[in-house]
C-alpha positions as CSV (number, residue, x, y, z in Angstrom):
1,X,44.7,78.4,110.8
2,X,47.8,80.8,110.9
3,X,51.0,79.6,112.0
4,X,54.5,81.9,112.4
5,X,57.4,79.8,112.3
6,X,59.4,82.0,114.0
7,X,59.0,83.0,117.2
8,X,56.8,86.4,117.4
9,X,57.2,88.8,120.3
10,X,54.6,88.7,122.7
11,X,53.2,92.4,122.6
12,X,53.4,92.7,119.3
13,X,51.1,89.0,118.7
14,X,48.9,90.8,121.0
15,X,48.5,94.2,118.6
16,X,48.2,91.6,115.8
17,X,45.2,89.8,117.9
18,X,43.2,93.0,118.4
19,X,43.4,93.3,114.8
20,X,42.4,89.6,114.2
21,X,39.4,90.6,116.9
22,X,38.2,93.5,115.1
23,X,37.9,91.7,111.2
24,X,36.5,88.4,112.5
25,X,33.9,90.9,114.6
26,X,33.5,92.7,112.0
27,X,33.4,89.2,109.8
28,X,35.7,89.8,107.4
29,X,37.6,86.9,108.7
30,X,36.2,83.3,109.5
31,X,36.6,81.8,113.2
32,X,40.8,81.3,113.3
33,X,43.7,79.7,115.3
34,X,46.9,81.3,115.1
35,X,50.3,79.3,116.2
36,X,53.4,80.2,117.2
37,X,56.4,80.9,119.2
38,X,57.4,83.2,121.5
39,X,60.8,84.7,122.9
40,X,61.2,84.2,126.1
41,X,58.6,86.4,127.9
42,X,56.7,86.2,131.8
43,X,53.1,87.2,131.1
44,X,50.2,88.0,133.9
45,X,46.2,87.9,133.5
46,X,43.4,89.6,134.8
47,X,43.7,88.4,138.7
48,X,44.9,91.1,140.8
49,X,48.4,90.4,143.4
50,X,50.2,88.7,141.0
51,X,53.4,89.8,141.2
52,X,54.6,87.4,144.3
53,X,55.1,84.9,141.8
54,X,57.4,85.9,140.2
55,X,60.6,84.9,141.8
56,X,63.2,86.3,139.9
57,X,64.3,90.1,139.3
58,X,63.0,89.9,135.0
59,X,65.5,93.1,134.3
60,X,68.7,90.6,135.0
61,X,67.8,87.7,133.4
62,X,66.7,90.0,130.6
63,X,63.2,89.2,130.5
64,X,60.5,91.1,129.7
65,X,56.9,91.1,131.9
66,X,53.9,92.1,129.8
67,X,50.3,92.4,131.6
68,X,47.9,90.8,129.4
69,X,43.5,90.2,129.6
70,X,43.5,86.9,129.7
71,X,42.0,85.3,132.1
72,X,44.3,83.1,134.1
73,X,48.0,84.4,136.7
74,X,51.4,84.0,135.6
75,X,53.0,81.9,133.1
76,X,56.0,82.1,131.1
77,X,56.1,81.8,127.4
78,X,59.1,80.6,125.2
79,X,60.7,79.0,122.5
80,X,59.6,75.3,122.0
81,X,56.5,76.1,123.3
82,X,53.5,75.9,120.7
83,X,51.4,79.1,121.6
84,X,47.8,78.8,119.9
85,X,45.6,81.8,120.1
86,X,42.2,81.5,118.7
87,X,40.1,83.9,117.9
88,X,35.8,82.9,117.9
89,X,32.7,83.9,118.0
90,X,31.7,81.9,121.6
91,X,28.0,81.5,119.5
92,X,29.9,78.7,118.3
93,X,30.0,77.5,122.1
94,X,26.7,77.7,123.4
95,X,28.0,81.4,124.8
96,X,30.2,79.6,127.2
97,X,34.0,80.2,127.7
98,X,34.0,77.6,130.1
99,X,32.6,74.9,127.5
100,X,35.0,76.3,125.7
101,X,38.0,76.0,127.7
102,X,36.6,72.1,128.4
103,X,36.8,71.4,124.8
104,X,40.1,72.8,124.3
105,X,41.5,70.4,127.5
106,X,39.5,67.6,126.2
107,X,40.9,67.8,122.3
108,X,44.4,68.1,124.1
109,X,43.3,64.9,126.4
110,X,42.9,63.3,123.2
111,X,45.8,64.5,120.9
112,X,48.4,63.1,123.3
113,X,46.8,60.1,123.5
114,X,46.1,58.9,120.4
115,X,49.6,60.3,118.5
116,X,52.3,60.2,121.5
117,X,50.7,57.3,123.9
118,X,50.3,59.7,126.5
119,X,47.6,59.5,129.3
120,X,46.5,63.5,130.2
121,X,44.1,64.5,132.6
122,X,42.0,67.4,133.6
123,X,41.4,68.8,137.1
124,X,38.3,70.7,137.6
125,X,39.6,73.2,140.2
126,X,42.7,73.9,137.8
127,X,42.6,75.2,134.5
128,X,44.8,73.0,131.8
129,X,45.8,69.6,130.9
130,X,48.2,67.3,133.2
131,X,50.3,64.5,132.9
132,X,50.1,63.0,136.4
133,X,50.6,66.6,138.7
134,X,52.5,68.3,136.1
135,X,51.2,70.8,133.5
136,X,51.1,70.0,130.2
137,X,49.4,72.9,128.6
138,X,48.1,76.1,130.3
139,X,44.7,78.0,128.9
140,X,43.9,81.4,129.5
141,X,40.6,82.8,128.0
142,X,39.6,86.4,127.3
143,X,36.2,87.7,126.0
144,X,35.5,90.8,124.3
145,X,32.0,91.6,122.7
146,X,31.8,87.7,122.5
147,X,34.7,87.2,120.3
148,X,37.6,85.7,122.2
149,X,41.1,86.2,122.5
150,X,44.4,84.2,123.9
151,X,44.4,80.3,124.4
152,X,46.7,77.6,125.5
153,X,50.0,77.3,125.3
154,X,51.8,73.8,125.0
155,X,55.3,73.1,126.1
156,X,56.7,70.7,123.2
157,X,60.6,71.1,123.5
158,X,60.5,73.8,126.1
159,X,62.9,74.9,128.3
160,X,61.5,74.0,130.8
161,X,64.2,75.2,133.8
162,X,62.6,78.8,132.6
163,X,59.4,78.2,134.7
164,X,61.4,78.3,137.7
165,X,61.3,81.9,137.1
166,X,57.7,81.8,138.4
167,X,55.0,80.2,140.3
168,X,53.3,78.8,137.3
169,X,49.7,80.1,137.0
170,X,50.0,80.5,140.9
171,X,49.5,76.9,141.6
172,X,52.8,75.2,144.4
173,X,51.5,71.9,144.7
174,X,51.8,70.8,141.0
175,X,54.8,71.1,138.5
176,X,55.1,71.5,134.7
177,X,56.3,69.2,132.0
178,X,57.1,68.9,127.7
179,X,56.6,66.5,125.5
180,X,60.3,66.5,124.8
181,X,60.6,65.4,128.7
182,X,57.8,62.6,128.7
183,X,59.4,60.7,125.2
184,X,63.0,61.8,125.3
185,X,62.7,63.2,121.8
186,X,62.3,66.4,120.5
187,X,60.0,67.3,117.9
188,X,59.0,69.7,115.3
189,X,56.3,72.4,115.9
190,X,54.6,72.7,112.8
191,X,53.9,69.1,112.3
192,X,52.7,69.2,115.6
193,X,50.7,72.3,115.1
194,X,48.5,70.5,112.3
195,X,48.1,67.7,114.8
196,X,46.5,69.9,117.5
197,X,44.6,72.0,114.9
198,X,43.1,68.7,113.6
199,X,41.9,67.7,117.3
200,X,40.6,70.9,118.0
201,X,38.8,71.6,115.3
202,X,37.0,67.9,115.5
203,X,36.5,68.8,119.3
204,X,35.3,72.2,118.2
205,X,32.7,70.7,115.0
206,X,34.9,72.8,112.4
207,X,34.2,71.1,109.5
208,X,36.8,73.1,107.8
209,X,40.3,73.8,108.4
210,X,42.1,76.1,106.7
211,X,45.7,76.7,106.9
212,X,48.3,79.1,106.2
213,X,51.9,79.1,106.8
Protein backbone atom coordinates (compact mmCIF):
# COMPACT_ATOMS: atom_id res chain seq x y z
CA UNK A 1 0.00 0.00 0.00
CA UNK A 2 1.10 3.61 -0.82
CA UNK A 3 -0.37 6.44 0.85
CA UNK A 4 0.41 10.51 0.06
CA UNK A 5 -0.40 12.48 2.94
CA UNK A 6 -0.77 15.43 1.16
CA UNK A 7 -3.20 15.96 -1.11
CA UNK A 8 -1.92 15.02 -4.89
CA UNK A 9 -3.34 16.70 -7.92
CA UNK A 10 -5.58 14.78 -9.80
CA UNK A 11 -3.89 14.62 -13.38
CA UNK A 12 -0.79 14.25 -12.11
CA UNK A 13 -2.04 10.81 -9.69
CA UNK A 14 -3.28 9.75 -12.90
CA UNK A 15 0.34 10.01 -14.95
CA UNK A 16 1.71 8.40 -11.68
CA UNK A 17 -1.13 5.42 -12.21
CA UNK A 18 -0.11 4.70 -15.85
CA UNK A 19 3.22 4.34 -14.50
CA UNK A 20 2.04 2.09 -11.51
CA UNK A 21 -0.01 0.12 -14.62
CA UNK A 22 2.88 -0.41 -16.77
CA UNK A 23 5.53 -1.98 -13.72
CA UNK A 24 2.81 -4.16 -12.04
CA UNK A 25 2.01 -5.34 -15.95
CA UNK A 26 5.20 -5.63 -16.49
CA UNK A 27 5.49 -7.28 -12.68
CA UNK A 28 8.00 -5.43 -11.38
CA UNK A 29 5.52 -4.33 -8.79
CA UNK A 30 3.15 -6.57 -6.63
CA UNK A 31 -0.77 -5.94 -6.81
CA UNK A 32 -0.98 -2.23 -4.81
CA UNK A 33 -3.47 0.31 -3.28
CA UNK A 34 -2.42 3.80 -3.28
CA UNK A 35 -4.27 6.51 -0.87
CA UNK A 36 -4.69 9.86 -0.88
CA UNK A 37 -6.01 13.25 -1.20
CA UNK A 38 -7.03 15.35 -3.68
CA UNK A 39 -7.43 19.25 -4.19
CA UNK A 40 -10.56 20.06 -5.05
CA UNK A 41 -11.21 18.69 -8.55
CA UNK A 42 -14.82 17.64 -10.72
CA UNK A 43 -13.76 14.52 -12.60
CA UNK A 44 -16.01 12.58 -15.43
CA UNK A 45 -15.84 8.77 -16.74
CA UNK A 46 -16.23 6.98 -19.74
CA UNK A 47 -20.25 7.56 -20.20
CA UNK A 48 -20.93 9.91 -22.89
CA UNK A 49 -23.46 13.54 -22.08
CA UNK A 50 -22.02 14.14 -19.08
CA UNK A 51 -21.65 17.50 -18.85
CA UNK A 52 -25.38 18.43 -17.67
CA UNK A 53 -24.32 17.64 -14.37
CA UNK A 54 -22.34 19.76 -13.71
CA UNK A 55 -24.21 22.78 -12.30
CA UNK A 56 -21.84 25.26 -11.73
CA UNK A 57 -19.50 27.36 -14.21
CA UNK A 58 -15.77 25.31 -12.77
CA UNK A 59 -13.65 28.47 -14.26
CA UNK A 60 -15.32 30.82 -11.27
CA UNK A 61 -15.19 28.74 -8.53
CA UNK A 62 -11.75 27.92 -9.64
CA UNK A 63 -12.05 24.35 -10.25
CA UNK A 64 -10.59 22.34 -12.52
CA UNK A 65 -12.62 19.42 -14.78
CA UNK A 66 -10.35 16.50 -15.86
CA UNK A 67 -11.90 13.67 -18.15
CA UNK A 68 -10.80 10.48 -16.76
CA UNK A 69 -11.34 6.26 -18.05
CA UNK A 70 -12.93 5.17 -15.33
CA UNK A 71 -15.92 3.78 -15.51
CA UNK A 72 -18.62 5.59 -13.70
CA UNK A 73 -20.16 9.94 -14.46
CA UNK A 74 -19.31 12.76 -12.42
CA UNK A 75 -17.99 13.10 -9.06
CA UNK A 76 -16.03 15.54 -7.25
CA UNK A 77 -12.92 14.87 -5.50
CA UNK A 78 -11.41 16.84 -2.37
CA UNK A 79 -9.68 17.25 0.58
CA UNK A 80 -10.96 14.95 3.43
CA UNK A 81 -11.86 12.61 1.12
CA UNK A 82 -9.73 9.26 1.24
CA UNK A 83 -9.16 8.47 -2.54
CA UNK A 84 -7.85 4.72 -2.92
CA UNK A 85 -6.71 3.73 -6.36
CA UNK A 86 -5.73 0.17 -6.72
CA UNK A 87 -3.93 -1.21 -9.20
CA UNK A 88 -4.53 -5.50 -9.99
CA UNK A 89 -4.25 -8.07 -11.98
CA UNK A 90 -8.31 -8.88 -12.17
CA UNK A 91 -6.80 -12.84 -12.31
CA UNK A 92 -6.93 -12.21 -8.79
CA UNK A 93 -10.90 -11.80 -9.33
CA UNK A 94 -12.02 -14.54 -11.30
CA UNK A 95 -11.54 -11.86 -14.46
CA UNK A 96 -14.39 -9.97 -13.19
CA UNK A 97 -14.50 -6.14 -12.50
CA UNK A 98 -17.85 -6.48 -11.24
CA UNK A 99 -16.76 -9.19 -8.53
CA UNK A 100 -14.42 -6.79 -8.01
CA UNK A 101 -16.30 -3.77 -7.52
CA UNK A 102 -18.71 -6.12 -5.03
CA UNK A 103 -15.88 -6.90 -2.87
CA UNK A 104 -14.66 -3.54 -2.59
CA UNK A 105 -18.54 -2.30 -1.46
CA UNK A 106 -18.81 -5.29 0.69
CA UNK A 107 -15.13 -4.69 2.71
CA UNK A 108 -16.56 -1.03 2.96
CA UNK A 109 -20.03 -2.64 4.25
CA UNK A 110 -17.94 -4.09 6.78
CA UNK A 111 -15.30 -1.54 7.82
CA UNK A 112 -17.98 0.94 8.88
CA UNK A 113 -19.58 -1.43 10.71
CA UNK A 114 -17.34 -3.07 12.77
CA UNK A 115 -14.95 0.21 13.70
CA UNK A 116 -17.60 3.31 13.53
CA UNK A 117 -21.10 1.38 14.32
CA UNK A 118 -22.32 2.23 11.16
CA UNK A 119 -25.01 0.17 9.14
CA UNK A 120 -23.99 0.64 5.00
CA UNK A 121 -25.69 -0.79 2.30
CA UNK A 122 -25.39 -1.60 -1.33
CA UNK A 123 -27.87 -1.10 -4.17
CA UNK A 124 -27.48 -3.25 -7.06
CA UNK A 125 -28.67 -0.73 -9.71
CA UNK A 126 -26.14 1.87 -8.16
CA UNK A 127 -22.59 1.56 -7.98
CA UNK A 128 -21.19 2.40 -4.13
CA UNK A 129 -21.87 2.06 -0.61
CA UNK A 130 -24.87 3.94 1.27
CA UNK A 131 -25.86 5.04 4.47
CA UNK A 132 -29.69 5.05 4.20
CA UNK A 133 -30.03 7.05 0.50
CA UNK A 134 -26.93 8.88 0.83
CA UNK A 135 -23.54 7.98 -0.63
CA UNK A 136 -20.91 6.97 1.34
CA UNK A 137 -18.21 6.00 -1.01
CA UNK A 138 -18.32 6.17 -4.91
CA UNK A 139 -16.25 3.35 -7.17
CA UNK A 140 -15.28 3.74 -10.51
CA UNK A 141 -13.42 0.86 -12.27
CA UNK A 142 -11.16 0.97 -15.41
CA UNK A 143 -9.52 -2.01 -17.12
CA UNK A 144 -6.65 -1.99 -19.25
CA UNK A 145 -4.87 -5.36 -20.54
CA UNK A 146 -6.46 -6.80 -17.35
CA UNK A 147 -4.68 -4.66 -14.90
CA UNK A 148 -6.97 -2.09 -13.44
CA UNK A 149 -6.92 1.34 -12.59
CA UNK A 150 -8.99 4.04 -10.39
CA UNK A 151 -11.24 2.94 -7.32
CA UNK A 152 -13.37 4.38 -4.65
CA UNK A 153 -13.30 7.30 -3.09
CA UNK A 154 -14.50 7.83 0.57
CA UNK A 155 -15.72 11.08 2.03
CA UNK A 156 -14.25 11.04 5.75
CA UNK A 157 -14.17 14.81 6.76
CA UNK A 158 -15.28 16.18 3.34
CA UNK A 159 -16.70 19.14 2.44
CA UNK A 160 -19.37 17.99 1.63
CA UNK A 161 -21.35 21.47 0.34
CA UNK A 162 -18.72 20.92 -2.66
CA UNK A 163 -20.91 18.19 -4.29
CA UNK A 164 -23.47 20.62 -4.87
CA UNK A 165 -21.35 21.59 -7.66
CA UNK A 166 -22.63 18.43 -9.48
CA UNK A 167 -25.13 15.82 -9.88
CA UNK A 168 -23.16 13.18 -8.13
CA UNK A 169 -22.39 10.15 -10.36
CA UNK A 170 -25.69 11.29 -12.24
CA UNK A 171 -27.92 9.89 -9.72
CA UNK A 172 -31.14 12.96 -8.27
CA UNK A 173 -32.92 10.75 -6.11
CA UNK A 174 -30.19 9.94 -3.55
CA UNK A 175 -27.67 12.40 -1.67
CA UNK A 176 -24.17 12.04 -0.27
CA UNK A 177 -22.71 11.88 3.15
CA UNK A 178 -19.07 11.67 5.49
CA UNK A 179 -18.15 10.03 8.20
CA UNK A 180 -17.46 13.35 9.89
CA UNK A 181 -21.45 14.04 9.32
CA UNK A 182 -22.75 10.59 10.56
CA UNK A 183 -20.46 10.77 14.22
CA UNK A 184 -19.99 14.45 14.62
CA UNK A 185 -16.19 13.93 14.73
CA UNK A 186 -13.64 14.41 12.47
CA UNK A 187 -10.97 12.01 11.95
CA UNK A 188 -7.55 11.32 10.64
CA UNK A 189 -6.99 9.80 7.15
CA UNK A 190 -4.10 7.79 7.62
CA UNK A 191 -5.36 5.85 10.55
CA UNK A 192 -8.24 5.43 8.65
CA UNK A 193 -6.46 4.41 5.50
CA UNK A 194 -4.82 1.23 7.41
CA UNK A 195 -8.34 0.51 8.56
CA UNK A 196 -9.77 0.18 5.02
CA UNK A 197 -6.57 -1.39 3.57
CA UNK A 198 -6.92 -4.01 6.32
CA UNK A 199 -10.71 -4.77 5.25
CA UNK A 200 -9.91 -4.85 1.74
CA UNK A 201 -7.20 -6.74 1.63
CA UNK A 202 -9.15 -9.55 3.94
CA UNK A 203 -12.13 -9.00 1.44
CA UNK A 204 -9.65 -9.33 -1.39
CA UNK A 205 -7.54 -12.79 0.23
CA UNK A 206 -4.26 -10.61 0.40
CA UNK A 207 -2.45 -12.33 2.79
CA UNK A 208 0.01 -9.62 2.79
CA UNK A 209 -0.04 -6.00 3.21
CA UNK A 210 2.57 -3.90 2.70
CA UNK A 211 2.77 -0.40 3.40
CA UNK A 212 4.55 2.68 2.66
CA UNK A 213 4.08 6.09 3.82
Amino acid sequence: MLHDTVPVPYEQALTRQYELHKNRLENKIPDTLWLLEHPPVITTGLRKKQSHNILINPFTHGVAVVNSDRGGEVTYHGPGQLVGYLITSIEMHHCRVRALVKNIEAAFVRYLADLHNIEANTYPEHTGVWVGHDKITAIGIALKKRITLHGFAYNVNTNLSHFDWIVPCGIIDGGVTSLEKLTGNSYNLVAEGYAIACALGETLSYTKLEINL
